[in-house]
VEXBA-850907 format. One record per residue: x, y, z of N, C-alpha, C in turn; residue number from 1. Coordinates in steps of 0.02 Angstrom, whole numbers. Layout:
! VEXBA-850907
X:Y:Z:X:Y:Z:X:Y:Z:NUM
...
This chain:
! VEXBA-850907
4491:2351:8402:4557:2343:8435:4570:2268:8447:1
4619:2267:8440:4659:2174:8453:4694:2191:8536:2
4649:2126:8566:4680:2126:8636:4694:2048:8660:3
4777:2038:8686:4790:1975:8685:4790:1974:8763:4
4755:1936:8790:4724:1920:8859:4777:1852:8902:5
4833:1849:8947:4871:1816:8936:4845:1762:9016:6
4839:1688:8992:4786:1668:9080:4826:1606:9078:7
4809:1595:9144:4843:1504:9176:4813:1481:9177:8
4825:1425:9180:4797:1358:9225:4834:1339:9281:9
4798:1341:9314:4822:1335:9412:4817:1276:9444:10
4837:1232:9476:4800:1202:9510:4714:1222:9581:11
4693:1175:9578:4638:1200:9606:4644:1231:9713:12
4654:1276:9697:4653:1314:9792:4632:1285:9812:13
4583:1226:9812:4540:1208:9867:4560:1147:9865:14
4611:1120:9833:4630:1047:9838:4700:1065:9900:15
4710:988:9917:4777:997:9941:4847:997:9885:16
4885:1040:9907:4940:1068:9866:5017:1026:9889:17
5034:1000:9858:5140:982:9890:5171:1002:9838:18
5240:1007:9862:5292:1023:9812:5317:964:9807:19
5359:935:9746:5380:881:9744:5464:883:9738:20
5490:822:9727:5563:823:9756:5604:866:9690:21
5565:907:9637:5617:947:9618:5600:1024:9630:22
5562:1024:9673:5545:1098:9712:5469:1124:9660:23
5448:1076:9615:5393:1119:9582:5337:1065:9617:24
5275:1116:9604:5203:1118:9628:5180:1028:9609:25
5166:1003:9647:5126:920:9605:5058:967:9604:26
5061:941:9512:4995:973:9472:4967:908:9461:27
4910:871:9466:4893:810:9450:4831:819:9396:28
4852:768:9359:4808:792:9290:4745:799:9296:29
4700:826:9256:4634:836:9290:4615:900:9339:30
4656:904:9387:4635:932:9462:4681:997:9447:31
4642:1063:9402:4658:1123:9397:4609:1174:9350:32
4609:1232:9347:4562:1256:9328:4597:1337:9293:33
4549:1368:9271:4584:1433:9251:4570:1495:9303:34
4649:1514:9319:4661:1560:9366:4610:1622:9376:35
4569:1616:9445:4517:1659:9446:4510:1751:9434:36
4588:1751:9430:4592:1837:9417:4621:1839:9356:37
4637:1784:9310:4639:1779:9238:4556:1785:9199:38
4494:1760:9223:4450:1777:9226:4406:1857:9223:39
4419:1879:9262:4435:1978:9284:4456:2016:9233:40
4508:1971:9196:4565:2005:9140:4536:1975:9087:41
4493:1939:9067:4448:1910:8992:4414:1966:9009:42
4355:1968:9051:4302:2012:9058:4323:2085:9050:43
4382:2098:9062:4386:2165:9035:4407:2180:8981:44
4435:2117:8948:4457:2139:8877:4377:2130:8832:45
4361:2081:8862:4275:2074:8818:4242:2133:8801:46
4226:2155:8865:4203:2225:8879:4238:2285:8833:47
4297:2279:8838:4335:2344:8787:4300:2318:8706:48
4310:2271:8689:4300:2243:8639:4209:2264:8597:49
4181:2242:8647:4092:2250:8635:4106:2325:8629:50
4139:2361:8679:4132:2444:8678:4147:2451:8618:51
4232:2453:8563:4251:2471:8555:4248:2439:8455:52
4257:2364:8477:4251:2308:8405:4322:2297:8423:53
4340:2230:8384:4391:2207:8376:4392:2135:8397:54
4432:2113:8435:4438:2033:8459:4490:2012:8510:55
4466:1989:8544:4497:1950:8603:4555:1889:8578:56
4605:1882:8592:4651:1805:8593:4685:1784:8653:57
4675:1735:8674:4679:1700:8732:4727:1671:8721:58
4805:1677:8771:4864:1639:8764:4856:1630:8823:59
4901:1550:8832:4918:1536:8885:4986:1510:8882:60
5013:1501:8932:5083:1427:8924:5083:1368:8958:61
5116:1300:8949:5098:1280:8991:5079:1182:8959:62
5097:1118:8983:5088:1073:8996:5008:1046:8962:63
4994:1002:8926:4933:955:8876:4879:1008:8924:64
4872:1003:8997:4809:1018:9018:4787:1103:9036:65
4854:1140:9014:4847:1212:9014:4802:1248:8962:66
4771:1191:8919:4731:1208:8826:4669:1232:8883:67
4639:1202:8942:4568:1208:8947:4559:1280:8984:68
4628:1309:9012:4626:1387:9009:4599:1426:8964:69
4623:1424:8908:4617:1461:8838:4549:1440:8817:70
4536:1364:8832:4473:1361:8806:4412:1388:8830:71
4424:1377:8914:4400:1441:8931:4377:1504:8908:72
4428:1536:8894:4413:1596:8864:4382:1601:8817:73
4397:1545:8766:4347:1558:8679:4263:1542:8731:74
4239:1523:8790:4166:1516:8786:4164:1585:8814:75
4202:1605:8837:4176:1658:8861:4183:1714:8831:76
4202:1704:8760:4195:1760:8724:4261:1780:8650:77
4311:1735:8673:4388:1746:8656:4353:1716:8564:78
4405:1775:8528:4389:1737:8454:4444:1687:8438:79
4508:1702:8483:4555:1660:8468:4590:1625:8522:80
4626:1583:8515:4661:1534:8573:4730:1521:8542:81
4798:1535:8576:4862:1512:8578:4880:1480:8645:82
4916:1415:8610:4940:1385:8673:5012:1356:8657:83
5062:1382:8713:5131:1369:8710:5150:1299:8711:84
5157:1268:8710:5152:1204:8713:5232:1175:8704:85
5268:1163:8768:5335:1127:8743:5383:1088:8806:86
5406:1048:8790:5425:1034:8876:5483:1072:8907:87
5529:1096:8869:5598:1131:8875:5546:1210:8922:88
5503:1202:8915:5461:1272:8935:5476:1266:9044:89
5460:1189:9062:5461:1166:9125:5482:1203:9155:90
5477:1208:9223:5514:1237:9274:5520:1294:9257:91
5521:1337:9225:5508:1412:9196:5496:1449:9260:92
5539:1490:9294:5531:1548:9340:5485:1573:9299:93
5454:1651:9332:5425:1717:9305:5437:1771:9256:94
5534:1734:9248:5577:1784:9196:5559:1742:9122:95
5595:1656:9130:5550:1636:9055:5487:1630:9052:96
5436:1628:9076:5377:1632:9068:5379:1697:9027:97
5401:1768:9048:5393:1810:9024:5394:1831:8935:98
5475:1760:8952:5495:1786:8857:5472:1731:8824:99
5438:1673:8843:5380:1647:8817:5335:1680:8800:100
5290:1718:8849:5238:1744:8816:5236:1805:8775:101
5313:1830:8787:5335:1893:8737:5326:1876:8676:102
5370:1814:8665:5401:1814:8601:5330:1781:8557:103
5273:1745:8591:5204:1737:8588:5160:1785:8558:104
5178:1838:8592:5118:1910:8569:5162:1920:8517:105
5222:1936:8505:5262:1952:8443:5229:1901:8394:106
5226:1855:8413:5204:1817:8336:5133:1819:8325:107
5092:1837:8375:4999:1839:8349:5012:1920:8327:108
5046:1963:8338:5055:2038:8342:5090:2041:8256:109
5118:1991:8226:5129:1974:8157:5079:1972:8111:110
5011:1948:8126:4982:1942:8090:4923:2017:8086:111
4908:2049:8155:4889:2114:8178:4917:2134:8195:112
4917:2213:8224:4955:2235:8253:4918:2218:8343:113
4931:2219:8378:4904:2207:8451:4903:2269:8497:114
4833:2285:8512:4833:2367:8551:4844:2334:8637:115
4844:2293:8648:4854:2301:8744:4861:2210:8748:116
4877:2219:8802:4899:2142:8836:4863:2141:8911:117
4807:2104:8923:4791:2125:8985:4824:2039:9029:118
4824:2054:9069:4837:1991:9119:4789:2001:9211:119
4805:1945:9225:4775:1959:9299:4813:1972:9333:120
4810:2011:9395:4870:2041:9459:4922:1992:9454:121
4894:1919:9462:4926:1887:9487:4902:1820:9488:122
4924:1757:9484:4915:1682:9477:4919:1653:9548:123
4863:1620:9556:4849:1587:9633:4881:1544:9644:124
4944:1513:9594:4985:1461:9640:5058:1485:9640:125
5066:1526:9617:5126:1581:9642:5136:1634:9701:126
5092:1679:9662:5047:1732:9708:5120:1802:9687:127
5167:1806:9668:5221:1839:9663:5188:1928:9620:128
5138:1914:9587:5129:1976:9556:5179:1993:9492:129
5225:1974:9498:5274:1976:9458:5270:1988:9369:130
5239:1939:9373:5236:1930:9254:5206:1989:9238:131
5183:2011:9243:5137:2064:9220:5187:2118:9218:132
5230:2150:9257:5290:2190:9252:5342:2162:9214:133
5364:2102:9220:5401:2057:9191:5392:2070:9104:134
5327:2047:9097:5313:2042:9019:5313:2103:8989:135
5303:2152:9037:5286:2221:9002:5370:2253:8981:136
5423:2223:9025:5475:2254:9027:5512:2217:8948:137
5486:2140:8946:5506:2105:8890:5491:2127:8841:138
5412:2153:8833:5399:2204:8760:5397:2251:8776:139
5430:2289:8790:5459:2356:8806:5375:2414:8784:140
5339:2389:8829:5260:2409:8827:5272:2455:8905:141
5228:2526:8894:5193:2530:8953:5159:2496:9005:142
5168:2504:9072:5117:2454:9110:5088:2486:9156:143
5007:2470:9164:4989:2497:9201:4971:2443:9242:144
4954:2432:9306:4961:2388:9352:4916:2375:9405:145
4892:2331:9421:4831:2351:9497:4774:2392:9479:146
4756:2376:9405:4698:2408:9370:4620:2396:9412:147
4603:2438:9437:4516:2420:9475:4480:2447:9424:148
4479:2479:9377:4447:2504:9314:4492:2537:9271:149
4442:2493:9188:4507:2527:9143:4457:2550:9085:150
4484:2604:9037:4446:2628:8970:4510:2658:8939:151
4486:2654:8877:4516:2667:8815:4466:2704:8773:152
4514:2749:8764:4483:2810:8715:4547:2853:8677:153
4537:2881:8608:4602:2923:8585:4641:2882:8586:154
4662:2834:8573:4730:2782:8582:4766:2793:8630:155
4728:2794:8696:4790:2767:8755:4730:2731:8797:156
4758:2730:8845:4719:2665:8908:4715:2700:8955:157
4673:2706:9011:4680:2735:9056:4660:2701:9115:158
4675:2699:9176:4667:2655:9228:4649:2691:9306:159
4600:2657:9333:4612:2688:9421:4638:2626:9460:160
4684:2629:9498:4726:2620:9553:4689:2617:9607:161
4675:2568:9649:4660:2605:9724:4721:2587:9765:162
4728:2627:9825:4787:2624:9853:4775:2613:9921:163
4792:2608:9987:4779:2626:10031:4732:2654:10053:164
4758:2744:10061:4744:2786:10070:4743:2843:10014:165
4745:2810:9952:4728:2851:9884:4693:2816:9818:166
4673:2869:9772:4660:2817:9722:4708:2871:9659:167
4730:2804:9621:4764:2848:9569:4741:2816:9501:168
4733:2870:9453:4717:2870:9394:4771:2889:9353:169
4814:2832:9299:4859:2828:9251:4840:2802:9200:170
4877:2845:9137:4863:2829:9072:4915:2821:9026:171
4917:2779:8982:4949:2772:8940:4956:2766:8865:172
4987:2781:8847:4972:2789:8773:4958:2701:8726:173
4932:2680:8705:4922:2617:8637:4976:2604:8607:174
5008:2533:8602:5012:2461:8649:5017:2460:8707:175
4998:2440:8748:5036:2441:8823:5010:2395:8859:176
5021:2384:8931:5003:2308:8957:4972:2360:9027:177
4911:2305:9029:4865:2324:9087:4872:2246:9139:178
4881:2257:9196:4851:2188:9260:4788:2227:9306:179
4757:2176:9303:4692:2212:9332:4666:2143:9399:180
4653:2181:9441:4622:2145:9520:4560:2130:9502:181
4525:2099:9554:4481:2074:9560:4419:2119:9576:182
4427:2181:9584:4377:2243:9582:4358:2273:9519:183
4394:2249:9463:4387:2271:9413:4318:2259:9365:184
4282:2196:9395:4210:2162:9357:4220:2132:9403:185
4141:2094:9372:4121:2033:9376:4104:1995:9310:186
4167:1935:9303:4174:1911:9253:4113:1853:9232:187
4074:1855:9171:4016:1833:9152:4049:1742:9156:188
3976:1711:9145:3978:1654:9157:3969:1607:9074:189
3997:1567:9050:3991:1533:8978:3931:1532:8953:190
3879:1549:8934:3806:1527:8924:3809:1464:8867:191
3761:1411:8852:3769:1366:8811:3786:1387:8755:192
3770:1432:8735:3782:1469:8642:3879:1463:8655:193
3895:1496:8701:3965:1495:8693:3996:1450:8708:194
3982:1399:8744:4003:1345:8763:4016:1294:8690:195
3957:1314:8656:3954:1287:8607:3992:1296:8542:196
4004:1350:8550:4031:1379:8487:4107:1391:8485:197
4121:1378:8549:4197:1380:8567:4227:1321:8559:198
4188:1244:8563:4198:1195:8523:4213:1191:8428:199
4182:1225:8402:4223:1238:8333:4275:1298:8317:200
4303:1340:8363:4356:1354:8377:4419:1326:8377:201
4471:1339:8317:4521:1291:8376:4581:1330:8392:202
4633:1294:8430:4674:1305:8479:4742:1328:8430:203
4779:1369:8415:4855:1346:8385:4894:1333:8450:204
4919:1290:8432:4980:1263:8465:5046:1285:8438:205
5089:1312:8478:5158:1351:8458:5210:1301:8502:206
5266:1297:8494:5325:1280:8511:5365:1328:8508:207
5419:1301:8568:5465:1369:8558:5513:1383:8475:208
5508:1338:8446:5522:1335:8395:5511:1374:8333:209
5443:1368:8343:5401:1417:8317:5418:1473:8346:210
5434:1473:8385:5428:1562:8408:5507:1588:8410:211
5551:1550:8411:5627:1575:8397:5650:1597:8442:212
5626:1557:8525:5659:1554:8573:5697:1478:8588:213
5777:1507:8621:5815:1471:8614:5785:1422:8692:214
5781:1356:8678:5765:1325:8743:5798:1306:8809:215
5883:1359:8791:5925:1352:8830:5882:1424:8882:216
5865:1430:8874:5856:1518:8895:5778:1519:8940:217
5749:1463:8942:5700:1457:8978:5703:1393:9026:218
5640:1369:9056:5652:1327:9100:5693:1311:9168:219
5704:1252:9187:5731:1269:9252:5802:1268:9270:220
5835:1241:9234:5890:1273:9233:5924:1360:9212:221
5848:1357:9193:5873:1458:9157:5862:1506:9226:222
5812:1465:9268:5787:1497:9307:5819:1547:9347:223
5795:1592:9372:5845:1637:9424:5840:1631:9475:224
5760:1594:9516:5761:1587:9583:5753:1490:9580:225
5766:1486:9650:5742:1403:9663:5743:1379:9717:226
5684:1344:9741:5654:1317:9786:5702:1272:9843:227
5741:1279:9891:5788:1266:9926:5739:1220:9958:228
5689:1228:9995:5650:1189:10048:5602:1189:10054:229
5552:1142:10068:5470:1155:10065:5456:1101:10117:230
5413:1139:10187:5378:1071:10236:5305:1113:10225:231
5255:1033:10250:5200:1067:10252:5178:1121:10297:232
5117:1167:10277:5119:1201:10347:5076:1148:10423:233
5112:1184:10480:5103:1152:10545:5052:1183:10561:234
4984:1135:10591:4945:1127:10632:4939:1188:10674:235
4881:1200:10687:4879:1269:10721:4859:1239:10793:236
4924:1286:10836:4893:1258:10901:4872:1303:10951:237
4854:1289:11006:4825:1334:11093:4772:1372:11036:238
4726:1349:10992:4667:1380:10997:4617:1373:11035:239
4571:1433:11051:4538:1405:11084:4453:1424:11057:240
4405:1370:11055:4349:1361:11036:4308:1406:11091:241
4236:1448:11090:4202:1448:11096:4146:1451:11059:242
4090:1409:11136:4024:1411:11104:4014:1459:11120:243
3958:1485:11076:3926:1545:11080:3841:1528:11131:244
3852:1567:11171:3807:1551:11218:3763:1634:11235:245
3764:1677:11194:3742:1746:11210:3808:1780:11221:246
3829:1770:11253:3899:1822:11254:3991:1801:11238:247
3971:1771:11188:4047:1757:11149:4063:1844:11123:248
4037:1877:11091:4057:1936:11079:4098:1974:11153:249
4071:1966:11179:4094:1984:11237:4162:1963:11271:250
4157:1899:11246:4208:1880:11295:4272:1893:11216:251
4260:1888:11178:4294:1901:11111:4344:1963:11122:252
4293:2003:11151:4311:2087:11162:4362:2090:11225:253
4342:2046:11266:4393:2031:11303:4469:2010:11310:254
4464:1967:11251:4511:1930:11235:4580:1976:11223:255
4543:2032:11151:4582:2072:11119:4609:2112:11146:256
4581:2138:11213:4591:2186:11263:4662:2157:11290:257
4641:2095:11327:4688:2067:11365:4738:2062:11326:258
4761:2043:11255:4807:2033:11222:4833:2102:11196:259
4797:2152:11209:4820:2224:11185:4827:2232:11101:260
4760:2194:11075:4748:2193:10999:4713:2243:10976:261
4694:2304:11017:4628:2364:11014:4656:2404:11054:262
């Protein structure tokens, strides 16, 4: 089976983050990494793959330093790497992103046919959840969504859900698009062999050009939403510290009481 695995490059969570004066994220070169529940979503296509045969392709979209996403993926297993590559792409809400990476799988899906599209829940410098419904609606694919485990068998996909207070199991029939959480694996680590070998790999680079999207139709002027205002967040205040001296639990329990948190 052919599975096109679709991942970011994020900036790094643990750095400090601003928006800059045209409402998008300051990404500073260097200082980003590949989105950790894009990770989740390699490892499960790997996994289908070893089960099943076939091959992994790693797309991403995205600015010179979005390639080390994808490259990513070839160590960790990916036989192939696409990378969108264009500036008219910028500022791209969640809607062009979508028909970027649509019109993307349409063209690797040219040369195979493509059985599933997996992605991660969701991208850590958004957080919206969004693309994954988005893209599925663009290739008019099944989606299954909030995947904690997935298998394929008989040509459809099948998925468990956890919910709340339920768990649900949905299936779908072959093509279709899976997003899968962070319960779904634990995504393996590059070993030198792949590290290595993902170096004579290489990358295609696509333009929207290549792909026969109009560049009026993406980016930030295409956009549908936009960033009105951004302050940093404020300082947290009236906390209050204790030492723990034997009975901080205690007085903890207190606290919650008094505040009517229990």
């Amino acid at each position: 089976m052919r599975i096109v695995v679709c991942v970011k490059h994020v900036p790094d969570i643990q750095s400090e983050r601003a928006l800059g004066p045209d409402g998008r994220v300051v990404r500073d070169q260097g200082d980003g990494t590949l989105n950790e529940l894009d990770e989740n979503a390699l490892e499960a296509a790997l996994a289908l793959v070893e089960e099943h045969g076939g091959e992994v392709v790693a797309l991403t979209v995205g600015p010179d330093d979005a390639v080390d996403a994808v490259r990513k993926g070839l160590q960790m297993g990916a036989e192939q790497a696409v990378h969108v590559l264009d500036d008219a792409v910028a500022g791209s809400d969640v809607f062009g992103t979508a028909t970027v990476l649509a019109a993307a799988i349409r063209r690797i899906g040219a040369d195979a046919p493509v059985d599933l599209v997996v992605t991660g829940m969701a991208g850590l410098d958004g957080l919206t959840s969004l693309l994954p419904s988005a893209l599925a609606a663009e290739l008019d694919l099944p989606q299954l969504t909030l995947a904690a485990e997935l298998t394929v068998a008989d040509g459809a996909v099948t998925v468990r859900r956890e919910l709340d207070h339920a768990s649900e199991v949905l299936t779908a029939p072959l093509p279709a698009l899976v997003s899968v959480t962070d319960q779904a694996n634990d995504p393996r680590y590059p070993n030198f062999k792949g590290i290595m070998a993902a170096r004579k790999k290489p990358v295609d680079v696509l333009t929207l050009a290549d792909l026969g999207v109009d560049p009026a139709s993406v980016g930030g002027d295409a956009a549908w939403t936009e960033v009105v205002e951004a302050a940093p967040r404020p300082p947290r205040e009236n906390r209050v510290l204790v030492n723990d001296d034997g009975e901080a639990g205690l007085r903890l329990a207190a606290w919650l009481v008094e505040n009517k948190l229990v």
